[in-house]
Structure formats: structure tokens, C-alpha cells
C-alpha positions as CSV (number, residue, x, y, z in Angstrom):
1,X,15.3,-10.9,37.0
2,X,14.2,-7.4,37.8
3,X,15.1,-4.3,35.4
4,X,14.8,-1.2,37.1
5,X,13.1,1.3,34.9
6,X,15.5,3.9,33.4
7,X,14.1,7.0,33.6
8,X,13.5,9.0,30.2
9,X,16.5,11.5,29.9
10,X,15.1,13.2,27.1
11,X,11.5,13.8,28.5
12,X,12.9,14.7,31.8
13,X,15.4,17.4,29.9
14,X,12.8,18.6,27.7
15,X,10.5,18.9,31.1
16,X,13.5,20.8,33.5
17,X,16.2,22.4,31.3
18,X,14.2,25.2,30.4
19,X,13.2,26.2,33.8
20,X,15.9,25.3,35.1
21,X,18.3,27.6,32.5
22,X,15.7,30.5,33.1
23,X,16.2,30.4,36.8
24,X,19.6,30.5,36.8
25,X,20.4,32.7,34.2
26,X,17.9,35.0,35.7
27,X,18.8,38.7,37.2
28,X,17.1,37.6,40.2
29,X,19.8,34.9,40.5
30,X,22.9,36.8,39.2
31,X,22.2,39.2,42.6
32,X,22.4,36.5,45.0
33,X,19.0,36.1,45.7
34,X,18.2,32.5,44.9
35,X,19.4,30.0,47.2
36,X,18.2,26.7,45.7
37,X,16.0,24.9,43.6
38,X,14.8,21.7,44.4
39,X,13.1,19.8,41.5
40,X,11.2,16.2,42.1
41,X,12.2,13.9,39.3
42,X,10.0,11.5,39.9
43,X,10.9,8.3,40.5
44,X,15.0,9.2,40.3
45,X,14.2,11.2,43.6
46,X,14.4,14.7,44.9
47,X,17.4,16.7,44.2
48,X,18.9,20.1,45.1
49,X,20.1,22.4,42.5
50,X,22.6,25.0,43.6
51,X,22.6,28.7,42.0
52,X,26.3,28.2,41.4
53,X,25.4,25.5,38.9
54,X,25.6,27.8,35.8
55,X,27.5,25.0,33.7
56,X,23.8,24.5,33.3
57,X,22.7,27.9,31.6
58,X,24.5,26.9,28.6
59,X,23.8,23.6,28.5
60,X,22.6,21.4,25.5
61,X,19.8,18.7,25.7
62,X,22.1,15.9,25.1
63,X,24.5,17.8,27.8
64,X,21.7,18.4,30.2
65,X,21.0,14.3,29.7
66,X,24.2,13.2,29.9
67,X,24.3,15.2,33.6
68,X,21.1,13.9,34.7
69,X,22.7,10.1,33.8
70,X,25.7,11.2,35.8
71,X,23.7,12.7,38.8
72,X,20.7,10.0,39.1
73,X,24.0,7.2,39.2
74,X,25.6,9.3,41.7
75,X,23.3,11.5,43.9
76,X,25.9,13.9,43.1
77,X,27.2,16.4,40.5
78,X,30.6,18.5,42.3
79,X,32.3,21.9,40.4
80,X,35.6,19.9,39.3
81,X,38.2,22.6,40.4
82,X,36.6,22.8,43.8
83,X,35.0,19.6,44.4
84,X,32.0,21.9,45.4
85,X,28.5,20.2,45.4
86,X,26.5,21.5,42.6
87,X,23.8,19.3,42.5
88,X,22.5,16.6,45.1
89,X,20.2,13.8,46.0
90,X,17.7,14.4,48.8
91,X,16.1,11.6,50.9
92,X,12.7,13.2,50.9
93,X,10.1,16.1,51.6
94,X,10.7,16.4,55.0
95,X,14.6,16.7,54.6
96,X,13.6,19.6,51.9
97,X,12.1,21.1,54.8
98,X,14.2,20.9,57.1
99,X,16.9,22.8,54.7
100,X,14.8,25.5,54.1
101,X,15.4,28.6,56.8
102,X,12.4,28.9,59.2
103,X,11.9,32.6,58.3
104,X,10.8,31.6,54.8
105,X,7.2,31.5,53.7
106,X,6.6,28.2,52.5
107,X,4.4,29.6,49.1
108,X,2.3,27.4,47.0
109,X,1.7,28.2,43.6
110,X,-1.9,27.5,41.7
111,X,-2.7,28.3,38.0
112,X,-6.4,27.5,35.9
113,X,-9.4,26.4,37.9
114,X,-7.3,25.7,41.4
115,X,-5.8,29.1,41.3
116,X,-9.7,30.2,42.5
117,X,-8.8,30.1,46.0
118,X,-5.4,31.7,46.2
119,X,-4.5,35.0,46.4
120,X,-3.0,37.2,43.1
121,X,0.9,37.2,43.4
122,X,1.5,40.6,42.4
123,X,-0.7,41.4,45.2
124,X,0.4,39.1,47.7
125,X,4.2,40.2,46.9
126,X,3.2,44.0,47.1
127,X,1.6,43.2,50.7
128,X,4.6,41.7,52.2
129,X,7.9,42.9,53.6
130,X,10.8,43.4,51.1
131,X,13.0,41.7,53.9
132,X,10.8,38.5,53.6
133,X,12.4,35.6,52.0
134,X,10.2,32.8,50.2
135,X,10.3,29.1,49.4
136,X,7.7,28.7,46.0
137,X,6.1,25.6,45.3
138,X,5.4,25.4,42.0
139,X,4.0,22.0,39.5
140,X,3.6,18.5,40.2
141,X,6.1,18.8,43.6
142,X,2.6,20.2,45.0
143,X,1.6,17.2,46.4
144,X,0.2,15.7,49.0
145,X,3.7,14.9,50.9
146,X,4.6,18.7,51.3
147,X,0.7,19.8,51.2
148,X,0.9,20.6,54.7
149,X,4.0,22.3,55.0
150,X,2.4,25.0,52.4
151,X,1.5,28.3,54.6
152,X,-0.1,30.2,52.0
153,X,-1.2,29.7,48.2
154,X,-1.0,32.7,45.7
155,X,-2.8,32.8,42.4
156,X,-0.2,33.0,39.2
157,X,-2.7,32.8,36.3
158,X,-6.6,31.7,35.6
159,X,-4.7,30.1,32.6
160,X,-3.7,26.7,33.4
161,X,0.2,26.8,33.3
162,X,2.7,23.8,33.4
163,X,5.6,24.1,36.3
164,X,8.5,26.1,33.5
165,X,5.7,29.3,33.2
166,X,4.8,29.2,37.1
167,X,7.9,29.7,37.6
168,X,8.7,32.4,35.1
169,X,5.7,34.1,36.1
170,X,6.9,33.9,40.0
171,X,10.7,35.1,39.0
172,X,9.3,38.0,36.9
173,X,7.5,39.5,39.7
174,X,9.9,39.0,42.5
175,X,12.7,40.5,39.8
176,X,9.8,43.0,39.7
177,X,9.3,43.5,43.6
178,X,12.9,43.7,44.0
179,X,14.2,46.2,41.5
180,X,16.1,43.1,40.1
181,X,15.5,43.4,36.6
């Protein structure tokens, strides 16, 4: 008999909560201005997170677990009084993709010795239209699968950084572009 492995709740919490809280409690959030984020899990899969999620901004790490258990069984979380879809499986890159608007600029994120050949965000975002929306790669979803989807790479740190402080660093400076702070 075959077991399928379980994946680690804890380590995945510990990993995502924190990015995931700092997104979503995030100014740049609270004025409409994030539309989803899409974490890869690995091998539970690729799933959308919805910015009306905020059950998750207060969320414990056992809570956090105990959602991830409920959503990796699932493919689904829904907002109870609405049946709303707050959190959801995807099939794959290519159906990521596809979700995202055309007009966005697919931007992948480097940090440390990679982050050579990419342009400095702050720079980047001060070059570009405040009308442009963006779709930020950041951490190990960088792979090869969505590689090529990727229409420009910007520069975060020289500092190798793990995907929770890309993704500060990228919120901070479009809260900072914006006026959103």
C-alpha cells in the first residue's frame, strides 16, 4: 500500500503565514490594490489567495494549519455567510497565467548574487507609469515552469532574502510609489 505524504502543516505555516498576514494586512491591500496572491505549496499544489481573506490577518499557527488541512483536502476555503471563494486550488502555471490581466507586467524578483542582472526596484517602479499594474514573482515559485512568462527582473537586495522579505521589500515600495502608506 501506498501512503501519500502529508505535507508538513507547521513548516508550511511557519514558511507562508507571515507573508501571507503582511500582505493582507498591508495599506496597499486595505486600498484595493492587490488582487491576488498565488503561493506554490509544493507538492499540495498552486493555490490562489483572495485579498478578502482577512480571517487570515489574525490567524494563529495552529489556525493557519488547521486551514491549510481544510484547503489542501478541499481545493477550497469559501467566506461562510457568502459561500464566497476565499482561497482555491489551481491546476497549474499556465492557468496562473491565464488569470492574470494581459496589461500586467509579469515582474520577477531576484535577491543576493542573482539579483546582479536585474534592475533596482525603486528605480524600476519610479520609471514606470503609476497606471501600470504588476504581477511579482517572488521565491521558490521562480522556476523554470513560469521562467518564460517573466517580462522583466528587478533587483530587491544584494542580500540574499527568502520569499516573506522579497515580498515585504516589493509591498514597501509600491505602498511607497503609490502614496499608500
Amino acid at each position: 500500500m501506498i501512503v501519500p505524504l502529508r505535507p508538513n502543516l507547521e513548516n508550511l505555516t511557519a514558511v507562508y503565514l507571515p507573508a501571507l498576514q503582511a500582505i493582507l494586512d498591508s495599506p496597499l491591500n486595505a486600498s484595493g490594490m492587490v488582487q491576488a496572491v498565488y503561493i506554490n505549496f509544493g507538492r499540495p499544489g498552486i493555490y490562489e489567495i483572495r485579498p478578502q481573506a482577512d480571517f487570515i490577518k489574525d490567524s494563529t499557527p495552529t489556525a493557519f494549519e488547521n486551514v491549510l488541512g481544510g484547503l489542501f483536502q478541499t481545493g477550497r476555503i469559501l467566506r461562510t455567510d457568502t459561500a464566497e471563494e476565499l482561497m482555491l486550488r489551481i491546476p497549474d502555471v499556465p492557468t496562473v497565467i491565464a488569470r492574470i490581466q494581459e496589461d500586467y507586467m509579469k515582474i520577477g524578483c531576484l535577491s543576493g548574487a542573482g539579483a546582479l542582472d536585474g534592475t533596482n526596484l525603486q528605480e524600476y517602479l519610479t520609471a514606470s507609469s503609476n497606471d501600470q499594474s504588476y504581477f511579482f514573482v517572488v521565491g521558490n515559485f521562480a522556476d523554470k515552469e513560469i521562467d518564460h512568462h517573466i517580462e522583466d527582473y528587478v533587483k530587491v537586495s544584494q542580500l540574499d532574502l527568502n520569499a516573506n522579505a522579497e515580498l515585504r521589500v516589493v509591498v514597501n515600495a509600491l505602498q511607497a510609489k503609490w502614496g499608500v502608506l
